[in-house]
C-alpha positions in Angstrom: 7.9 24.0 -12.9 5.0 26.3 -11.8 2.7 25.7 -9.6 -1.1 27.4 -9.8 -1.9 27.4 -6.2 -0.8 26.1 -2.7 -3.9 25.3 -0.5 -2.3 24.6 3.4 -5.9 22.8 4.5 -7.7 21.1 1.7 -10.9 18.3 2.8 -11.6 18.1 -0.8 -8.7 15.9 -2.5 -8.4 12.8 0.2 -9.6 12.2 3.4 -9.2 14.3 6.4 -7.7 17.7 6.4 -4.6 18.1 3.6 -1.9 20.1 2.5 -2.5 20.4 -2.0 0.0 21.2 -4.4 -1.7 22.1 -7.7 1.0 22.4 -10.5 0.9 24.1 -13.8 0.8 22.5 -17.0 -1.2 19.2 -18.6 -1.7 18.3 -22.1 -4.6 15.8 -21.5 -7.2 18.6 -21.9 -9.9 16.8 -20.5 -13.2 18.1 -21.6 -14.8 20.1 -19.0 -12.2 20.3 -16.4 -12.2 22.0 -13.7 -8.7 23.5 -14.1 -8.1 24.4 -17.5 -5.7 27.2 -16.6 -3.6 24.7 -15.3 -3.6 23.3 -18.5 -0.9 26.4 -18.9 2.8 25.3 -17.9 3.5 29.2 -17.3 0.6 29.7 -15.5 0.9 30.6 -11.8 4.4 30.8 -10.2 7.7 29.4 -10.4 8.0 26.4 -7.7 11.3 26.5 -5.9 12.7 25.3 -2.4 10.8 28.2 -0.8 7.6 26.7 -2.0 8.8 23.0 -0.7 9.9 24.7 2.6 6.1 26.2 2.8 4.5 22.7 2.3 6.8 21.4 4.9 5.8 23.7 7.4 2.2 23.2 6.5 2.5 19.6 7.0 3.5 19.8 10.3 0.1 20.6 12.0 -1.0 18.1 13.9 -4.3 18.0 12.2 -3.0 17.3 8.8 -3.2 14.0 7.3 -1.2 14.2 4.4 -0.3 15.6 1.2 -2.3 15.7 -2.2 -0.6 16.7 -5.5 -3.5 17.6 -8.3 -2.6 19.7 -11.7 -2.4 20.5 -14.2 -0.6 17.4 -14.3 2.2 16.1 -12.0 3.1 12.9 -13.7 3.8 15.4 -17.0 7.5 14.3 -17.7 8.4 18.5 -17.1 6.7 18.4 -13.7 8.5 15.0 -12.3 11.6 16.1 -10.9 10.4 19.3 -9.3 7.6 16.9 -7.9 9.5 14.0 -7.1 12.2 16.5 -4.8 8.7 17.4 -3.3 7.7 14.3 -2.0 10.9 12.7 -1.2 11.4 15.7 0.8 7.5 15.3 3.1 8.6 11.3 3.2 11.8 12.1 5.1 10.5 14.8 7.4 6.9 13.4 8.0 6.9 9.2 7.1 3.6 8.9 8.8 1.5 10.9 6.4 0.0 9.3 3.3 0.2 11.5 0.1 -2.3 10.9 -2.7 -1.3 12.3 -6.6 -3.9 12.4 -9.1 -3.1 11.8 -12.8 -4.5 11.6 -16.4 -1.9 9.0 -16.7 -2.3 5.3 -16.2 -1.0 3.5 -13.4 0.5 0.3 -15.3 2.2 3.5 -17.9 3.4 5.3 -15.1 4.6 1.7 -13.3 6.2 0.6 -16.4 8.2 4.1 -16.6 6.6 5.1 -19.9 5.9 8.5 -19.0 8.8 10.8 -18.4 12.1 9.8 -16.6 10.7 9.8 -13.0 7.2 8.4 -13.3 8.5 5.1 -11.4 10.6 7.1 -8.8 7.3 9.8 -8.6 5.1 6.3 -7.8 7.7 4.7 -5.5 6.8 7.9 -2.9 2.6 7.7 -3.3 0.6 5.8 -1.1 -3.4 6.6 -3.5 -3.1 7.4 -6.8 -5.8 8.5 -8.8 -5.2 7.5 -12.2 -7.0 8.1 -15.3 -8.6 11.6 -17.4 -12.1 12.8 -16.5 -14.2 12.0 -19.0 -17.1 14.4 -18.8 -19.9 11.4 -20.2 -18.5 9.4 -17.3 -18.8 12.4 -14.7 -20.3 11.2 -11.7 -21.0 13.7 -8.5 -21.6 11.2 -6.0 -18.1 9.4 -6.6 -15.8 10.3 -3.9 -12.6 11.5 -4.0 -13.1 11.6 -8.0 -14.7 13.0 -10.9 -15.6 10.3 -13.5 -16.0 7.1 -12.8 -13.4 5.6 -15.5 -10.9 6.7 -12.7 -9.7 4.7 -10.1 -7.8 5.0 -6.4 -5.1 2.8 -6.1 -3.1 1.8 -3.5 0.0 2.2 -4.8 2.5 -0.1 -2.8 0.5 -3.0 -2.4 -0.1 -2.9 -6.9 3.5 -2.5 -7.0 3.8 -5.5 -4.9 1.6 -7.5 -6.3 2.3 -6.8 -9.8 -1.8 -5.8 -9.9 -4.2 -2.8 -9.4 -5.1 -2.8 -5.6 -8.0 -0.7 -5.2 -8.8 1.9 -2.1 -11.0 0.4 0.3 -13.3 3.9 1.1 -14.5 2.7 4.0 -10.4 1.6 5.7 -8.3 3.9 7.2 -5.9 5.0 5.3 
């Protein structure tokens, strides 16, 4: 997998101050996005254990909240395993901090393992998912935390749970 760029503080993709992860490669091609060289899967750099190592180390300020992974696309079945090692890799060292992964992807696909071999595994590790393509006609400024309104935060764990889409309550703590 490549990765386009590592950002070590990040207020844009979840709440409070984050570590992002912004992988290479998506073949939903969402009009108007606002990462089409991510659409690339050569673009950027390789990711390795070094660049895990570096997202560790970012996440342990004491002012980070948690993780977000944004694309390209990290539910795209060539991104999973370098993704899910990621994750399962912040969960062991820092189980208090939430991660969020957004995704042109569908939550009851991804749930239902229909995209790539670890979509379930990659889900089993999120706490927010942001599901769904932006649809430029459905582009909405004032949404937060996402670009059209077709998409939707989840809660991941409590929709596994209940076998239904849980939505983020904006105004909890997460």
């Amino acid at each position: 997998m490549n990765y386009a760029d590592i950002r070590p503080i990040d207020v844009a993709n979840g709440p409070g101050i984050r570590v992002s992860l912004f992988v290479s490669g998506c073949t939903h091609w969402c009009k108007d996005c606002f990462n089409q060289e991510a659409w690339d899967f050569q673009y950027g750099h390789p990711f390795g254990q070094a660049q895990v190592d570096e997202i560790l180390q970012d996440l342990s300020k004491p002012y980070i909240k948690g993780l977000s992974l944004l694309g390209g696309e990290p539910f795209h079945p060539d991104n999973q395993s370098a993704v899910l090692d990621l994750v399962q890799q912040a969960r062991a060292a820092y189980p208090n901090l939430n991660i969020w992964c957004y995704s042109g992807y569908l939550f009851q696909d991804l749930a239902a393992g229909q995209v790539g071999r670890h979509s379930r595994a990659l889900l089993d590790q999120l706490d927010i998912l942001v599901d769904g393509p932006f649809v430029a006609e459905k582009k909405n400024l004032s949404l937060r935390f996402r670009g059209s309104e077709n998409q939707r935060i989840i809660q991941v764990q409590p929709s596994l749970a209940q076998g239904e889409i849980i939505l983020w309550d904006e105004t909890a703590e997460l």
